[in-house]
SEPARO-603818 format. One line per field, with one value per atom (N, C-alpha, C): residue number from 1; atom name; y, x, z; residue in three letters. Coordinates in Angstrom, 2 decimals, padded with zeros to 5 digits. Atoms other than C-alpha are relative to their C-alpha. Example, Ala and Ser with C-alpha at 12.3 -4.5 7.8 and 13.67 -1.06 7.14 Angstrom:
BEGIN
num: 1/1/1/2/2/2
atomo: N/CA/C/N/CA/C
yy: -001.19/-004.50/001.20/-001.19/-001.06/001.09
xx: 000.89/012.30/000.90/-000.82/013.67/-000.77
zz: 000.00/007.80/000.00/-000.06/007.14/000.73
residuo: ALA/ALA/ALA/SER/SER/SER
END
This chain:
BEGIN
num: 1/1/1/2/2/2/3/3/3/4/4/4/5/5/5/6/6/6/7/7/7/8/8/8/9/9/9/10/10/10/11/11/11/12/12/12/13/13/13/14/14/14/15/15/15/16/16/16/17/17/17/18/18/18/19/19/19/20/20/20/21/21/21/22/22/22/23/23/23/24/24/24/25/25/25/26/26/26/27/27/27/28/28/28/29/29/29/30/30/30/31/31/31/32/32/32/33/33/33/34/34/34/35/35/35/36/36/36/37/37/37/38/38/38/39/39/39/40/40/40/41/41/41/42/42/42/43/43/43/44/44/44/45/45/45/46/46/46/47/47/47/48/48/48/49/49/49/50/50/50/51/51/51/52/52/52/53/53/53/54/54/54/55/55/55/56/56/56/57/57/57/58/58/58/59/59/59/60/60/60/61/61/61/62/62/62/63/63/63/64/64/64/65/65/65/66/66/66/67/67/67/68/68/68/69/69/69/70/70/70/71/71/71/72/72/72/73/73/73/74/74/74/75/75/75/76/76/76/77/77/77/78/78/78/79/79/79/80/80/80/81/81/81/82/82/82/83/83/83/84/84/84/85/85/85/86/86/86/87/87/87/88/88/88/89/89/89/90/90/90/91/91/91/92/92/92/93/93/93/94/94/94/95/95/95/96/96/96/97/97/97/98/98/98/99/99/99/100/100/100/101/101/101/102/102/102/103/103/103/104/104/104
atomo: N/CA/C/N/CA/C/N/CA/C/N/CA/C/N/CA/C/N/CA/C/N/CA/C/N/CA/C/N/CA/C/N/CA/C/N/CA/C/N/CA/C/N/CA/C/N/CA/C/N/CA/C/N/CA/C/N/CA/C/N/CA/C/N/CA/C/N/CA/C/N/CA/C/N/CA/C/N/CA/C/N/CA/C/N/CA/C/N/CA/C/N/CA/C/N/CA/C/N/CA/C/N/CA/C/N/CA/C/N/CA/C/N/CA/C/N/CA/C/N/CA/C/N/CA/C/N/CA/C/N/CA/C/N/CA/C/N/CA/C/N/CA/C/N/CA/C/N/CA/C/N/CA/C/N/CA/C/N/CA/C/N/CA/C/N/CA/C/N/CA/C/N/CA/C/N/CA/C/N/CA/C/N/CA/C/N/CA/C/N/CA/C/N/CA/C/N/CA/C/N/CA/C/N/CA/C/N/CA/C/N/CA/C/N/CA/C/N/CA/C/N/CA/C/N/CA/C/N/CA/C/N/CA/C/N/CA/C/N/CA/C/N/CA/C/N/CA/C/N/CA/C/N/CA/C/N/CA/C/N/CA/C/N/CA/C/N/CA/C/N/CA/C/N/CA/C/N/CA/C/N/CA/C/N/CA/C/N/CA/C/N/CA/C/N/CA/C/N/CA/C/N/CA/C/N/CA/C/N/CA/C/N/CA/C/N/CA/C/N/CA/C/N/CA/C/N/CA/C/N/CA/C/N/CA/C/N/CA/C/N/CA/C/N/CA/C/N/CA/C/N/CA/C/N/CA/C/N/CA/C/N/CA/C
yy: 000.19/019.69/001.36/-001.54/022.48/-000.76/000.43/022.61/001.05/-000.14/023.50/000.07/000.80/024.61/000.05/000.34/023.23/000.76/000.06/024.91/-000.53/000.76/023.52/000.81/-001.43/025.09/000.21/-000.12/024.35/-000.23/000.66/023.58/000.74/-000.98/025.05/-000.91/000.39/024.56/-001.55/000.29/021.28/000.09/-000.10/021.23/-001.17/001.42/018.97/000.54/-000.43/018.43/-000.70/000.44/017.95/-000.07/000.20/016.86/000.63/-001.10/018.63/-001.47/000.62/016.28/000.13/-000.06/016.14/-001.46/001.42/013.09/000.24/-000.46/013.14/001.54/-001.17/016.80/000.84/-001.07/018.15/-000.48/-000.03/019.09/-000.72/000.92/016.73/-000.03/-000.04/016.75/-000.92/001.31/014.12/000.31/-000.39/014.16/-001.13/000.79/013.10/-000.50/000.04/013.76/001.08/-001.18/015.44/000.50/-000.50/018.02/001.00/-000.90/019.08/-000.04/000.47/017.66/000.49/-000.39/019.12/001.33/-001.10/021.70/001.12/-000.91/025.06/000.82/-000.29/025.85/-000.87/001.32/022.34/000.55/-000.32/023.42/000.93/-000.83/026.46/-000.07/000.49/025.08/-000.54/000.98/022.51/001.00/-001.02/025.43/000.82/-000.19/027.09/-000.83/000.92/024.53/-000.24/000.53/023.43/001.03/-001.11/027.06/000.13/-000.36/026.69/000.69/-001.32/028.73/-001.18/000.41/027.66/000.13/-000.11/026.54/000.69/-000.53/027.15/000.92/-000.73/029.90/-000.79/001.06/027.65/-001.01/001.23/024.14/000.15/000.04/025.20/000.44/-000.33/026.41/-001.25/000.70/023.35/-001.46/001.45/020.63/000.77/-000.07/020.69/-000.96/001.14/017.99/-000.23/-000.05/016.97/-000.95/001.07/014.41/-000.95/000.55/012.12/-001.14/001.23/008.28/-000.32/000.70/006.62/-001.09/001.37/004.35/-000.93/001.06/001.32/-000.23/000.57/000.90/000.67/-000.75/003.38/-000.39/000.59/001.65/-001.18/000.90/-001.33/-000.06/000.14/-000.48/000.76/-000.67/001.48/-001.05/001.52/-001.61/-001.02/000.78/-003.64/000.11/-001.03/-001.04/-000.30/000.35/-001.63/-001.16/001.69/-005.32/-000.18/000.17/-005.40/000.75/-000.47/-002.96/001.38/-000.70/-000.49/001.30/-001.42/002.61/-000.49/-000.03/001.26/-000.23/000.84/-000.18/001.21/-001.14/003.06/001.40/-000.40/004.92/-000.50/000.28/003.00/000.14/-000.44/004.02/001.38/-001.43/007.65/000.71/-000.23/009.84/001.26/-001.91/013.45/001.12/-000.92/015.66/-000.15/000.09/016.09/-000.47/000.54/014.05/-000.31/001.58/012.04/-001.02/001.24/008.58/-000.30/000.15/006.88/-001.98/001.84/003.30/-000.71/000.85/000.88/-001.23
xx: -000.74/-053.19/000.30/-000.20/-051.46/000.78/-001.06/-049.32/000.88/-001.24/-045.65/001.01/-001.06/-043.32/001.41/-000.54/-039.86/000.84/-000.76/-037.23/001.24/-001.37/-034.21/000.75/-001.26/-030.86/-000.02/000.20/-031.08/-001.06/001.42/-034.91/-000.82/001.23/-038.02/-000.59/-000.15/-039.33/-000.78/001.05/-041.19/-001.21/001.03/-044.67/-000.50/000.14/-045.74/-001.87/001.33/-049.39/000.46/-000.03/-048.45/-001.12/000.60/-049.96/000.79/-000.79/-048.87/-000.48/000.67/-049.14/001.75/-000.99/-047.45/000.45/-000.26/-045.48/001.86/-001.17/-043.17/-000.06/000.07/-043.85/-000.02/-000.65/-042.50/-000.76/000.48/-044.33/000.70/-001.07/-043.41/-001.10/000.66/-044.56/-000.04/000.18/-045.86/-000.30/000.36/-045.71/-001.43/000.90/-049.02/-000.10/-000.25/-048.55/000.98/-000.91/-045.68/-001.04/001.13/-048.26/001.06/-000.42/-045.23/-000.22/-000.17/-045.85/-001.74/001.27/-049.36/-000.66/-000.05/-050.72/-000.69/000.46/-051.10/-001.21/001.03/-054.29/-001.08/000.57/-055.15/000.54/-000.61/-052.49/-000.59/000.94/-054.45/-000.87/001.63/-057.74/000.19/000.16/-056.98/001.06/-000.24/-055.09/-000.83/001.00/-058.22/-001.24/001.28/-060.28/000.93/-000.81/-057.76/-000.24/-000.30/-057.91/-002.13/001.21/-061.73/-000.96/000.82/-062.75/-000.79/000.77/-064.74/000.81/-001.02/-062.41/-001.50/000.44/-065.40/-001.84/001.56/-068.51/-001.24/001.04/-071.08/000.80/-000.55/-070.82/-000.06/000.18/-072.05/001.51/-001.40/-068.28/000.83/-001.19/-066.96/-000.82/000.32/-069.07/-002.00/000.98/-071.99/-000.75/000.69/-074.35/-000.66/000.26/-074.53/-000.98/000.83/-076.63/-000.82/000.05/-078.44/-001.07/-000.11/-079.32/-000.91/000.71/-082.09/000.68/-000.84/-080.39/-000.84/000.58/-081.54/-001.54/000.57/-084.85/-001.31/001.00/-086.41/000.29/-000.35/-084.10/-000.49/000.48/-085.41/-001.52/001.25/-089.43/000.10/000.21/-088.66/000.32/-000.13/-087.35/-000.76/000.62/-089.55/-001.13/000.77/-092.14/000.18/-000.17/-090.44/-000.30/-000.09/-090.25/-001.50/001.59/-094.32/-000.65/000.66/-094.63/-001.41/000.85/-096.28/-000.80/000.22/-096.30/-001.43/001.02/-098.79/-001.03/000.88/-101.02/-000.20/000.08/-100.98/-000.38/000.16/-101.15/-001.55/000.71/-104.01/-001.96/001.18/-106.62/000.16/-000.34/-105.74/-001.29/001.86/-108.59/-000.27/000.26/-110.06/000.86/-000.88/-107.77/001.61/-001.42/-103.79/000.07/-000.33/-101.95/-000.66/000.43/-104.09/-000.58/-000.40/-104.77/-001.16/001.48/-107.82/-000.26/-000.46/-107.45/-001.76/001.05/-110.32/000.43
zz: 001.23/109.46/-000.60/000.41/107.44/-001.21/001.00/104.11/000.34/000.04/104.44/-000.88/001.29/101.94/000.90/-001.09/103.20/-001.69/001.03/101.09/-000.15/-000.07/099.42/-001.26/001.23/097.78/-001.38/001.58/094.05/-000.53/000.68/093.18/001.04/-000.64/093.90/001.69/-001.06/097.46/000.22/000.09/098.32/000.92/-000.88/099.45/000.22/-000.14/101.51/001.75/-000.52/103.75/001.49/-000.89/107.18/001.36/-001.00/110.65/001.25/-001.49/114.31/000.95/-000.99/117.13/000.71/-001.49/121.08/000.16/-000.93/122.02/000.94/-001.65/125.32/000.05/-000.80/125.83/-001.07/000.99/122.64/-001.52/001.59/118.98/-000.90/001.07/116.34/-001.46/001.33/112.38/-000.69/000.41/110.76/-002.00/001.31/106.58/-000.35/000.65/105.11/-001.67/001.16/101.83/-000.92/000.98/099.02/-001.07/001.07/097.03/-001.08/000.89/095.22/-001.12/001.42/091.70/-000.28/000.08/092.53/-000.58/000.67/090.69/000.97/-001.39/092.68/-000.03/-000.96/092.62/000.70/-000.44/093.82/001.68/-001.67/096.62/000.39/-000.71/097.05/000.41/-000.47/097.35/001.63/-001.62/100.10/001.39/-000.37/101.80/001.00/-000.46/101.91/000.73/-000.75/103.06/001.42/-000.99/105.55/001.02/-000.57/106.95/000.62/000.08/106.99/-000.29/000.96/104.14/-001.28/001.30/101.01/-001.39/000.76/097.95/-001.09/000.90/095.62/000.50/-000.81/096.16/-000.13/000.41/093.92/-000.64/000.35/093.12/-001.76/001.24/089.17/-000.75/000.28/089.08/-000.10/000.13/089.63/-001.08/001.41/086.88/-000.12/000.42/085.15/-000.54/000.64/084.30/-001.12/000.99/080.70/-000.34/-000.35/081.14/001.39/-000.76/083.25/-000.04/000.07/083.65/000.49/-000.81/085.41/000.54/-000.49/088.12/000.73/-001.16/090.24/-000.22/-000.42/090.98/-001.45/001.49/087.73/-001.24/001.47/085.21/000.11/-000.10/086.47/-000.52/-000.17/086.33/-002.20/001.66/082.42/-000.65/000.51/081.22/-000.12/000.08/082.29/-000.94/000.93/080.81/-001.23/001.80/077.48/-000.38/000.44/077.60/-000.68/000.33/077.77/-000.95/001.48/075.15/001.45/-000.41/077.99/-000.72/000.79/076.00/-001.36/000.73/073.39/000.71/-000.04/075.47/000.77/-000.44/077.23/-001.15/001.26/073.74/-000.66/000.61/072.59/001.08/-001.18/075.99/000.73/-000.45/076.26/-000.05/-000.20/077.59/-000.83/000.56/076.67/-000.19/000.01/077.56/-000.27/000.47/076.75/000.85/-001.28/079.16/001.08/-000.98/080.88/-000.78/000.55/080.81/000.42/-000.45/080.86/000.84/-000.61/083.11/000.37/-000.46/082.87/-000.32
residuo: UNK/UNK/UNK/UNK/UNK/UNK/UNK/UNK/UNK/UNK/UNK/UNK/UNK/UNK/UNK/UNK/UNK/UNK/UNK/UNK/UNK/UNK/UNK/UNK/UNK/UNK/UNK/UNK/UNK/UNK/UNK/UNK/UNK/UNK/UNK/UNK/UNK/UNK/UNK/UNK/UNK/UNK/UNK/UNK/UNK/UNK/UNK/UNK/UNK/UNK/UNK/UNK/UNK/UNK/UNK/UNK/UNK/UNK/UNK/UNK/UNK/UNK/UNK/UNK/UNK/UNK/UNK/UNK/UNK/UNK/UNK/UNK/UNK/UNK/UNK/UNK/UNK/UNK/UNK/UNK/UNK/UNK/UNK/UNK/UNK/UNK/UNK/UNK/UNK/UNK/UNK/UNK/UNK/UNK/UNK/UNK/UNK/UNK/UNK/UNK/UNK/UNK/UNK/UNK/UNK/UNK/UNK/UNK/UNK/UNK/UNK/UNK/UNK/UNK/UNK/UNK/UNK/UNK/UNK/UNK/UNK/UNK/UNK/UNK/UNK/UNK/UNK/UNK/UNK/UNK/UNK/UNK/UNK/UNK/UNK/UNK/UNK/UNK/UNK/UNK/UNK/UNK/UNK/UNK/UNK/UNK/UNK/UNK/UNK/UNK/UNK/UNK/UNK/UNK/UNK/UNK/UNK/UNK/UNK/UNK/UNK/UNK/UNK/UNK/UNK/UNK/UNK/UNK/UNK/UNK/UNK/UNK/UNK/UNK/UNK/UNK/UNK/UNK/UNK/UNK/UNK/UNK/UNK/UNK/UNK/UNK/UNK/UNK/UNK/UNK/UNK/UNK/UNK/UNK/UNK/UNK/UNK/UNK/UNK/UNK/UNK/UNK/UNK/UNK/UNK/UNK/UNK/UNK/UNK/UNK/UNK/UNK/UNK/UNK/UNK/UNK/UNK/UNK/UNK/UNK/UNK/UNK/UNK/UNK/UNK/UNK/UNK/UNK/UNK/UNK/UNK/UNK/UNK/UNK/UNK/UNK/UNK/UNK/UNK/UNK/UNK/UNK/UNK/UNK/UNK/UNK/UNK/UNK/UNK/UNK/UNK/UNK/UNK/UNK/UNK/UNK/UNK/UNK/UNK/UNK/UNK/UNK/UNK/UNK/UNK/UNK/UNK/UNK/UNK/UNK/UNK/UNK/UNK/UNK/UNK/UNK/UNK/UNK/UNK/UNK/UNK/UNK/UNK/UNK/UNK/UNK/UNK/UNK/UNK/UNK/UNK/UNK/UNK/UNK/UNK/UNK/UNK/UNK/UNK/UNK/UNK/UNK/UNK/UNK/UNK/UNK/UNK/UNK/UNK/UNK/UNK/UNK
END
């Protein structure tokens, strides 16, 4: 795969993400997708990747996590936790030291 800009007489050129392949003997181009309406350093990125380079050095460049959720099988067991009221009953048999717990 490669991107291609194809130009034309009155308007800017378009770009487009093509494929290469052989049939009956002779190279033929296949359009995958028009990345003209695409913004160019989107077209640059996949460019670079296409070429087998790295669009970004670290991933902390490209998002950052403002949060985060307990999913599946921990939102399930905290919940349940709440339902029973765990935290007091856990609160009310706490041992000697900070943070630990005293289970009899």
């Amino acid at each position: 795969m490669h991107i291609e800009s194809v130009p034309n007489r009155r308007s800017h050129p378009t770009i487009l993400l093509r494929e290469s392949y052989r049939a009956d003997g002779k190279v033929k181009k296949r359009t995958i997708a028009n990345l003209t309406d695409r913004p160019e350093a989107l077209v640059e990125g996949l460019r670079t990747l296409l070429r087998g380079g790295v669009a970004l050095a670290r991933p902390e460049e490209a998002l950052t996590i403002s949060r985060s959720l307990p999913d599946g099988h921990v939102a399930a067991v905290l919940g349940s936790a709440e339902r029973i009221g765990l935290a007091k009953l856990l609160g009310s048999r706490r041992g000697g030291a900070p943070g630990t717990w005293c289970w009899r």
